[in-house]
N, C-alpha and C positions, 0 to 999 in steps of 0.2 A: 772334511768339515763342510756342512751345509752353507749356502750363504745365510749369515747373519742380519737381522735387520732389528736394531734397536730402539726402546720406549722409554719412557720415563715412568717412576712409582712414585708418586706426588700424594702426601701425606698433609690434613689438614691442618697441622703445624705448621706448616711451607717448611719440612722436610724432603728433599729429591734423591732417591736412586733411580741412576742408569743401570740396564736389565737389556738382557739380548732375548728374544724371542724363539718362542720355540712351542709356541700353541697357535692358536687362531689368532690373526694381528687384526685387533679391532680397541676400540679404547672403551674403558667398563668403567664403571664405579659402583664400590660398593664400603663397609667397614672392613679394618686390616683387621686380622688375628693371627694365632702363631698356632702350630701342635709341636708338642715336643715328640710326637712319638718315633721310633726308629725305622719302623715299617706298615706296610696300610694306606699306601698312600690310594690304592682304587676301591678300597671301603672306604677312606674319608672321603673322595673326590664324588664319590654317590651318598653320601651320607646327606639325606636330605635337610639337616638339623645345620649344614651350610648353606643355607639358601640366604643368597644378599651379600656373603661373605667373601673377602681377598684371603685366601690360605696361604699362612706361612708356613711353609712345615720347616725345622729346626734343623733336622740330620741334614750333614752336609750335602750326602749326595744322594740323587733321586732319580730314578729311574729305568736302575741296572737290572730287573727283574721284570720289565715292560709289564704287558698289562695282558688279561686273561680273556676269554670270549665272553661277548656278552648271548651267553647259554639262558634262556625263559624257558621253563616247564612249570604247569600246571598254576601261571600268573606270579611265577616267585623266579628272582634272578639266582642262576646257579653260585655267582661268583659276586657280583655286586650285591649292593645292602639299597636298592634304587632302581629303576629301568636306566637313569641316564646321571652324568654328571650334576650339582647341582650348585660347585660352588662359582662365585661369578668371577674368578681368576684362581690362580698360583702363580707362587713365588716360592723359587729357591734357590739353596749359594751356587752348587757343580750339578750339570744335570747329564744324564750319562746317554750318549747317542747308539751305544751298543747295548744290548741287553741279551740277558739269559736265563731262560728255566722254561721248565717243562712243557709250561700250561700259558705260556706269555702267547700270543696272536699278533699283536702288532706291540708299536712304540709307546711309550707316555707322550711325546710328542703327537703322530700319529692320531691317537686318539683324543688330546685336545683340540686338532685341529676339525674332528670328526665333530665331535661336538660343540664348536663354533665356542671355546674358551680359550681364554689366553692365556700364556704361561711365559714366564720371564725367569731367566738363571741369570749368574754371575752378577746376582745381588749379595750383598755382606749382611747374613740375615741373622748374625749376632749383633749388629748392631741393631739392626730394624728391630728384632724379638728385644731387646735392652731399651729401645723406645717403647715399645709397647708397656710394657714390665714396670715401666717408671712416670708414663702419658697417659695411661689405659689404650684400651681398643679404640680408633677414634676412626674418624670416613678420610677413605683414600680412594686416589683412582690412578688408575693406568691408562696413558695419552701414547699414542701414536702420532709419528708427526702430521701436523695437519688438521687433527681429529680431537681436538679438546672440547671435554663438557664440565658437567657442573657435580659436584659432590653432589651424593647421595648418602641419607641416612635410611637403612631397611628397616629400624626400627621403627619409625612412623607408618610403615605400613603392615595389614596381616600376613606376616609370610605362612600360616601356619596352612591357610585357607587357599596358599599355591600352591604348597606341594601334598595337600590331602587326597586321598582318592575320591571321587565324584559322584560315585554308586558304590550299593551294597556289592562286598566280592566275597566268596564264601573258600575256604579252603577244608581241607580233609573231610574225614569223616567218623570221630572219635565220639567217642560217648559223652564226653561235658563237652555243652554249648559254650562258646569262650565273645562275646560281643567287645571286636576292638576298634576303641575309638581311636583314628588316623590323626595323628597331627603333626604327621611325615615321619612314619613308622620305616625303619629299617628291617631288611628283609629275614634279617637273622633272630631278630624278637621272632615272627610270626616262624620260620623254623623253627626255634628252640621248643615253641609250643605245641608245634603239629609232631615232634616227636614223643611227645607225651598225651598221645593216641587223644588229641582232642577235635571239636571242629569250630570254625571261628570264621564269626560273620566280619568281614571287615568293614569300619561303615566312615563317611565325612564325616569332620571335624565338628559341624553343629546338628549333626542327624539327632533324632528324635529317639533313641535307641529302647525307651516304652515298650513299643509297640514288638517287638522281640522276645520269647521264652530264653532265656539265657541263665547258664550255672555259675557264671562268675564274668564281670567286667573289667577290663584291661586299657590301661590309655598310655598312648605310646609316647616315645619322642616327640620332637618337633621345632621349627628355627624360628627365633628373634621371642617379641618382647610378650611373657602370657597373658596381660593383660587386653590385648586386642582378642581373646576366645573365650569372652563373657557369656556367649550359649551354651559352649562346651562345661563352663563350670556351675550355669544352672542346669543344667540335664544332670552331670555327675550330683549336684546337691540333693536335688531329685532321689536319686540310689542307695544315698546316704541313708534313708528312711527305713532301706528294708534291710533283709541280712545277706544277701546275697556278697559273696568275695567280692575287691576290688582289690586290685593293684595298677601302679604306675612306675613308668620309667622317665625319667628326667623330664621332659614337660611335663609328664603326667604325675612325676611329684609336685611341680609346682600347681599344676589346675586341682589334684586332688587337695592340698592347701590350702588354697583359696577357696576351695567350697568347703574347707572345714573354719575357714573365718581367719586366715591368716595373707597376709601379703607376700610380694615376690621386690625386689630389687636388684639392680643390676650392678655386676661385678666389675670392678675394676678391668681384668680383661681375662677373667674365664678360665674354667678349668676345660684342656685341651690335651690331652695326654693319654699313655699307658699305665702311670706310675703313680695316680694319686690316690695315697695312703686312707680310708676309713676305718671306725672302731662301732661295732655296734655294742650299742647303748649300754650301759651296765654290765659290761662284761669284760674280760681281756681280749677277744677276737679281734684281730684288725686284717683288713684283706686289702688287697693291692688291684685298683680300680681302672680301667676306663672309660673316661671323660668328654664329654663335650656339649658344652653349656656356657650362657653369657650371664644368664640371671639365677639368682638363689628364692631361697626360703627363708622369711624373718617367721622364725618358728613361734617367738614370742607373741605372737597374734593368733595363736592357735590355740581353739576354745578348749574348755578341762578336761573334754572327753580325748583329747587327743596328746601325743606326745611325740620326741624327735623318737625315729628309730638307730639311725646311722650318722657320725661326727665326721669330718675332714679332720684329719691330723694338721694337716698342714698351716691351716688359716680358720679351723672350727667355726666352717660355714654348715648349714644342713646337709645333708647326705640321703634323709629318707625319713620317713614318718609313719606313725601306724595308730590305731583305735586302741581304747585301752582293753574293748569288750568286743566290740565287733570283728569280724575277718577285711578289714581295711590297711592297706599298708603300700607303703613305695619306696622307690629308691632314685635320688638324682644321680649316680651312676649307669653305666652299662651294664647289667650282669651279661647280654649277649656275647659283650665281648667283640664284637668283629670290624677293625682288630682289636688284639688287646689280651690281656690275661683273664683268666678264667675263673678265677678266683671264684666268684660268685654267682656261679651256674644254679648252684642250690637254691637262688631264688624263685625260678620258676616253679621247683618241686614244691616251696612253701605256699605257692598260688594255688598248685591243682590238688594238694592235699589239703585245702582250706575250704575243695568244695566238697558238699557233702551228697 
């Protein structure tokens, strides 16, 4: 057993768990949340849609299947959904210092310490997740001794506009033009699409995307609160005008919303998961989703040309929305998937066969 060196997980309730180390020992702050998912833990920990955030993940134990190389070809990570980690800790209950399989290169350990995060086990994160659950999401931080600061909330500030890319980057070279606005797009969105023989300008978060011949516009993910990408949502209002496709994926449901004249609000503490259940609209379909988001869609502010596409089963928050006439349409899930089920791969097909 490595030597041990212990932190505190100080919660802005004046809640305290002690946690043993096993990432980068530095003291962070940021807001707690929880995933319930069972595996994924090096898709979430690149999932730039954590940016700001303490990750809980829920399964007891974490990090028996270590972590895979970080492989870059042609600007897209093989294995990660991110170049680099991006949540600003973990937390979890048994962390496993052996690991096994195929394609692992080093530790989870290892590789927080690589990238200067911290990580803490032999916390009781049924209880933590049972705070959250019942307090919401609220600002915590992790102290080393010695090294105490001050709560942070991310939400007062643009995360969307840290983790966007900075220049145009273009990928494949498929017959529809695909113009994707970054608002820390996961790398398995822009696969999903380049397998469906397209090409696609990838552009920042308030770029002027005008100025581009393009067959259909595409707005990605992205972390914390949307109301700070007020460009992003007059440029998308902008597109509205013409007929050109658009779709979105979980920020990009909430900014295409807001330029259809509706509001966004923040959830109690997020859908964070594999398993949460949607129904599209008027129909019996329901497909098993993954998630990860802090704010919704108040759909009721959403002008007459517009309508919900997709329900939560769980808590009948928004899930996706679409035009009633035009090829406009999103979805606050993953359909990428990565991780996660699959369920809802067919959304991309409804993209590229929307352009004409």
């Amino acid at each position: 057993m490595p030597n041990e060196k212990k932190a505190l997980l100080i919660l802005d309730d004046g809640s305290v768990f002690e946690g043993i180390s096993f990432g980068y020992e530095k003291s962070v702050a940021g807001e707690i949340v929880f995933n319930t998912a069972m595996v994924g833990y090096p898709e979430s920990l690149t999932d730039p849609s954590y940016k700001g955030q303490i990750l809980t993940v829920t399964y007891p134990l974490v990090g028996n299947y270590g972590v895979p190389a970080n492989n870059v070809k042609d600007n897209l990570s093989e294995f990660y959904e991110s170049e680099h980690i991006h949540v600003t800790a973990l937390i979890i209950s048994d962390y496993s210092h052996e690991y096994s399989h195929w394609n692992a290169e080093k530790s989870l350990g290892e590789w927080l310490k690589e990238e200067k995060i911290p990580g803490l086990y032999g916390i009781d994160t049924r209880e933590l997740t049972k705070l959250i659950r019942e307090k919401g999401s609220m600002k915590a931080k992790i102290v080393f001794e010695g090294e105490d600061l001050d709560f942070v909330d991310p939400g007062l500030e643009n995360q969307v506009a840290k983790v966007s890319c900075k220049e145009v980057i273009r990928y494949g070279n498929g017959k529809k033009k695909i113009v994707l606005v970054d608002c820390g797009v996961k790398h398995n969105i822009i696969r999903s699409l380049l397998k469906r023989d397209v090409t696609i300008y990838r552009v920042p978060w308030d770029y002027d995307f005008s100025q581009i011949q393009y067959d259909g516009l595409f707005i990605s993910n992205g972390p914390g609160d949307p109301s700070h990408c007020r460009t992003t949502v007059e440029n998308i209002r902008k597109a509205l005008d013409e007929d050109k496709p658009i779709c979105g994926i979980c920020m990009g449901n909430q900014l295409l919303a807001k330029a259809a004249g509706a509001q966004t609000y923040k959830l109690k503490y997020g859908h964070r998961s594999h398993n949460q259940p949607v129904i599209m609209k008027d129909t019996n379909r329901c497909f098993i989703t993954s998630q990860n988001h802090g704010y919704a869609v108040d759909e009721k502010g959403l002008n007459e040309n517009w309508e919900p596409l997709f329900i939560n089963m769980n808590d009948r928050t928004n899930e996706g929305i679409r035009h009633k006439t035009k090829p406009f349409f999103s979805a606050q899930f993953h359909p990428e998937a990565a991780s996660g089920p699959t369920d809802t791969d067919f959304f991309f097909d409804m993209f590229i066969d929307s352009m004409k």
